[in-house]
C-alpha positions in Angstrom: 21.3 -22.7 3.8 22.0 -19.6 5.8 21.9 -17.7 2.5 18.6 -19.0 2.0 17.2 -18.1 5.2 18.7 -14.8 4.9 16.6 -14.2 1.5 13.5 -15.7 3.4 14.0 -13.0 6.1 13.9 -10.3 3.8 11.1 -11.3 1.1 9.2 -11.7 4.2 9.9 -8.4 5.3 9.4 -6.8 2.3 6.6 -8.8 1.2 4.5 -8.2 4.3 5.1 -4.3 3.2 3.7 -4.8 0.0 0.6 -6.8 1.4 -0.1 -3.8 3.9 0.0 -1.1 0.7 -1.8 -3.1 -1.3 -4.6 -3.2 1.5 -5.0 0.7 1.1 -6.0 -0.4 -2.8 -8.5 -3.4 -2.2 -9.9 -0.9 0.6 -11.2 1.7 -2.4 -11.5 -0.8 -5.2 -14.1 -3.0 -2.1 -16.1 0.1 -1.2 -16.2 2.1 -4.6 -15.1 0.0 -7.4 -12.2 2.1 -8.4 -8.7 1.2 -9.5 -6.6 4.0 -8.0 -3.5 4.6 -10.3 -2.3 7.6 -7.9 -1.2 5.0 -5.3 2.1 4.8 -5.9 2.1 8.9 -5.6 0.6 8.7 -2.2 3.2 6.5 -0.9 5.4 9.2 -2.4 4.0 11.9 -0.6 4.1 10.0 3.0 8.0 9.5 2.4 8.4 12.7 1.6 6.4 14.5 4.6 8.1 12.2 6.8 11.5 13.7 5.6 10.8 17.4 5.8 9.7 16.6 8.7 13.0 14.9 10.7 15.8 16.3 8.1 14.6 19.5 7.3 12.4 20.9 10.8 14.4 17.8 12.9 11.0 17.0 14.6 11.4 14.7 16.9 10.9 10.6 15.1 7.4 9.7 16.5 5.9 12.8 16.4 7.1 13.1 12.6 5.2 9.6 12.5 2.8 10.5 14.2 2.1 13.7 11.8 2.4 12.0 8.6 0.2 9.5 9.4 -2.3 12.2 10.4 -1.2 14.3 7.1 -1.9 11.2 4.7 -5.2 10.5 6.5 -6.7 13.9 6.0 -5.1 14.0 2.4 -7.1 11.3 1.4 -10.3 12.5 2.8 -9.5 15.7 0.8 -8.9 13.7 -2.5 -12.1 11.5 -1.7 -14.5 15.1 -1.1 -12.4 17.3 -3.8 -12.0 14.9 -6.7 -13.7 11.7 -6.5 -17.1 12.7 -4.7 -18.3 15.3 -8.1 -17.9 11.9 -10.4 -20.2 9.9 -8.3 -22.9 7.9 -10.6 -20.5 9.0 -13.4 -19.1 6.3 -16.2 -16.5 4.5 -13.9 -13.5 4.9 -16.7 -14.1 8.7 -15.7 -13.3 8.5 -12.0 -10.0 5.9 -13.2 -9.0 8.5 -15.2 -9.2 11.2 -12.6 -6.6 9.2 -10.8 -4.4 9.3 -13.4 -4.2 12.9 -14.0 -4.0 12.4 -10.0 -0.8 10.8 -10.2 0.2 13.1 -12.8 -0.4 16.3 -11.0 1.4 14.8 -7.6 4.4 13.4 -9.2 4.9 16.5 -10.8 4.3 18.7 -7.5 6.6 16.6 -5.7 9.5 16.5 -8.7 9.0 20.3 -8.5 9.4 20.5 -4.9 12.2 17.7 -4.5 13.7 17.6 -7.7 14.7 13.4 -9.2 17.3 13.2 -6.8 17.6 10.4 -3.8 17.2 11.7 -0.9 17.7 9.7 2.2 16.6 9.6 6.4 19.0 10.3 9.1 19.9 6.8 11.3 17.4 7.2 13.9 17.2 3.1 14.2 19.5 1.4 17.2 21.7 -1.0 16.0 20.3 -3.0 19.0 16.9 -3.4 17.2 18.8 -6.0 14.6 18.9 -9.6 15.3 21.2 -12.4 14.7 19.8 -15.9 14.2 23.4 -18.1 13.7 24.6 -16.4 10.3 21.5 -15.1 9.5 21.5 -11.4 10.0 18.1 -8.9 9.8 18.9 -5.6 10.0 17.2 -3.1 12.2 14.6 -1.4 9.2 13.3 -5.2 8.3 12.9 -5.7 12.2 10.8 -2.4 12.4 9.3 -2.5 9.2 8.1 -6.2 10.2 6.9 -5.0 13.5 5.3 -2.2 12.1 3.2 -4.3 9.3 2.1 -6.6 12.1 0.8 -3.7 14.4 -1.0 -2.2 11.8 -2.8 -5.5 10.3 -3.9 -6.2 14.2 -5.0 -2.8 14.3 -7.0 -2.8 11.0 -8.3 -6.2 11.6 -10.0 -5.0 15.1 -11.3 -2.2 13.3 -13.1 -4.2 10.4 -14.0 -6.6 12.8 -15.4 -4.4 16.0 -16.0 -1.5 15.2 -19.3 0.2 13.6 -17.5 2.4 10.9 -15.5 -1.1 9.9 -18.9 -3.1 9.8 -20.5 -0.4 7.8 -17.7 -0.3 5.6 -17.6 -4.3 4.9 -21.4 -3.8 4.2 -21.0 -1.4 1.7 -18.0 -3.7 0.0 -20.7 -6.6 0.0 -23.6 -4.5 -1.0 -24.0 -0.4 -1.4 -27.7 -1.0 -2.5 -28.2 -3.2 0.6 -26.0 -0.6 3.1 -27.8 2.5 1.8 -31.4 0.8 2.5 -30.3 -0.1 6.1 -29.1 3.7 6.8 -25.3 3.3 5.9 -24.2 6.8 5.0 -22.3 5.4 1.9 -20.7 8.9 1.1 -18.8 9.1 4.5 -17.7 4.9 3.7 -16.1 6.0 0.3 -14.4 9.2 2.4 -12.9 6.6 5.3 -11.8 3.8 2.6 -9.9 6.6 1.2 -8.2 8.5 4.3 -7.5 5.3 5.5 -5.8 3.7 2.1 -3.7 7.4 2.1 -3.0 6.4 5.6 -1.8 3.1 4.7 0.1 4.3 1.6 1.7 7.0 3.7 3.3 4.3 6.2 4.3 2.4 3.5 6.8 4.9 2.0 7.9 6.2 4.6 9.3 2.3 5.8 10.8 2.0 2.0 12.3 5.5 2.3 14.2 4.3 5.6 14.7 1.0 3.2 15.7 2.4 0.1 15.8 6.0 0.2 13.4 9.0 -0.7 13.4 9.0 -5.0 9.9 10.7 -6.5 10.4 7.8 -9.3 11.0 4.6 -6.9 8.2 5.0 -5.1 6.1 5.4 -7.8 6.8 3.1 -9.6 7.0 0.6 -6.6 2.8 1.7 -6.5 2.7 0.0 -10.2 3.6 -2.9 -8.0 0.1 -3.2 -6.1 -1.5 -4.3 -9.1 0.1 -7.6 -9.2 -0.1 -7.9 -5.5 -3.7 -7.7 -5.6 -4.5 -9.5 -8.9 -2.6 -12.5 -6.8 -4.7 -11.9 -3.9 -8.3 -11.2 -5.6 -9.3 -7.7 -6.1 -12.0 -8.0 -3.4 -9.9 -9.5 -1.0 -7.7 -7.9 2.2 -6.4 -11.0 3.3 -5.5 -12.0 -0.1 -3.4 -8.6 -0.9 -1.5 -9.6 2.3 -0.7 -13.0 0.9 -0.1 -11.7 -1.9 2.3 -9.7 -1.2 4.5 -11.8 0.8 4.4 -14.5 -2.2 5.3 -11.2 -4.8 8.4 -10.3 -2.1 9.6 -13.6 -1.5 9.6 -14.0 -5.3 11.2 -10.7 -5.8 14.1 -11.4 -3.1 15.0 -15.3 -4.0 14.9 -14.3 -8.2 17.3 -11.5 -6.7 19.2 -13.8 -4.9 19.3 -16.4 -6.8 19.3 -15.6 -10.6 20.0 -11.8 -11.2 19.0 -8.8 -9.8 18.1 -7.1 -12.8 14.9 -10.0 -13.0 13.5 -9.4 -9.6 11.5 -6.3 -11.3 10.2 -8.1 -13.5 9.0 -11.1 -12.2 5.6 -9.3 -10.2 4.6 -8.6 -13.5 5.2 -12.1 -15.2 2.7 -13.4 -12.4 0.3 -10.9 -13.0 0.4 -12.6 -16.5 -0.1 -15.7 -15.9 -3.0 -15.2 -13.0 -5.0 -13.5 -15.5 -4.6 -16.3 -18.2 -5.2 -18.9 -15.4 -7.5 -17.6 -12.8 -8.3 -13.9 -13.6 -10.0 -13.2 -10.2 -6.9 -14.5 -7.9 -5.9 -17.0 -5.6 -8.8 -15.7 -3.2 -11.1 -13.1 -5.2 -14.7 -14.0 -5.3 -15.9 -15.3 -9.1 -19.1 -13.0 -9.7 -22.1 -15.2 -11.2 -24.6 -13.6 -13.6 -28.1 -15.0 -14.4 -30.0 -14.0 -17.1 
């Protein structure tokens, strides 16, 4: 039993990790329609500013947050005005392709800056900061990376909620057409979904850096793992990328656990499977109706 609740513990660490990433992607996909293969790159880059920044200049831990957060933000408005904003009203499989070559050409800056090699954070977390329920032990990164994940869903959820750049960015995710006629400056909306999905993705490695380590190919490749997050979820749906990704870590950890560690890869993608053969827009995506 306590092994059990020790493999609960840390799906839903991770899991709620995955959900907050995979946010960043529904975000751009909502408001613009595209599938951003260079995800997993801009989780990449966070993890990596956030370690020149506290093991190369030792800047202090919160202001290194602090500044990557900031970093990824303006990053992605320079993506969204650089790359993305030339192919507007352009064939949609030419803006997906842009983010490939995206991915391409950031991988290969950061493999030429960092090399392959791991590369890992200096223990800034107190040992105080873990906590021990009976046998069950979470270390201090779940604790913060937990803590972190809830902050930031509060945070994002009064935003979309209350504020008038989150209302005008849900209205162009329901309706561009609609938003544009009311005055909605839909330009600016596809600029924000993408600072603040960098934003996101930027947070999220830097927690699996202090998890796993700094390696340009794990992180990338755990970006490949939004897709099945969010085909879980539904495409179009925050809440449901959050689900899903606590259901894709808990998976992950207890097939880990439980069975081998060499499966727990591979089962996100066995789900994605099986979603799209039974219900191809997810467990909470909306089914789009055409009349002829």
């Amino acid at each position: 039993m306590d092994f059990f609740l020790q493999l609960l513990v840390n799906g839903l660490s991770i899991g709620l990790l995955y959900g907050l990433s995979a946010m960043g992607f529904v975000m751009i996909f909502k408001s613009s329609s595209v599938l951003n293969f260079a995800h997993g790159e801009l989780l990449a880059i966070g993890a990596f500013i956030f370690l020149v920044l506290t093991s190369w200049a030792h800047v202090p831990i919160l202001l290194s947050f602090l500044i990557t957060l900031a970093g990824c933000f303006v990053l992605g408005f320079l993506v969204e005005r650089i790359f993305l904003r030339p192919l507007i009203g352009e064939h949609l499989i030419f803006v997906i392709m842009l983010t490939v070559g995206l991915a391409a050409m950031f991988k290969g800056l950061l493999l030429f800056i960092f090399g392959g090699n791991l590369h890992t954070y200096p223990d800034f977390l107190p040992d105080g900061l873990a906590l021990h329920m009976g046998a069950v032990y979470v270390p201090p990164v779940y604790v913060a990376s937990s803590c972190i994940g809830i902050v930031f869903l509060t945070l994002f959820g009064l935003f979309f909620k209350f504020s008038s750049q989150g209302i005008f960015m849900r209205s162009v995710a329901d309706n561009q057409t609609a938003a544009m006629s009311l005055g909605v400056h839909v330009k600016k909306v596809f600029a924000l979904s993408w600072a603040i999905a960098a934003l996101v993705a930027g947070m999220s490695g830097i927690v699996l850096g202090i998890i796993n380590g700094t390696n340009v190919h794990e992180i990338s490749a755990i970006g490949l793992k939004v897709f099945p997050v969010v085909i879980l979820g539904g495409l179009d749906s925050i809440g449901g990328a959050i689900i899903g990704g606590i259901i894709i870590g808990l998976l992950e950890t207890f097939t880990g656990g439980y069975i081998s560690p060499s499966l727990k890869d591979v089962v996100p993608y066995i789900i994605l499977v099986f979603i799209l053969l039974i219900k191809p827009y997810g467990l909470f995506g909306l089914v789009e109706i055409e009349r002829v």
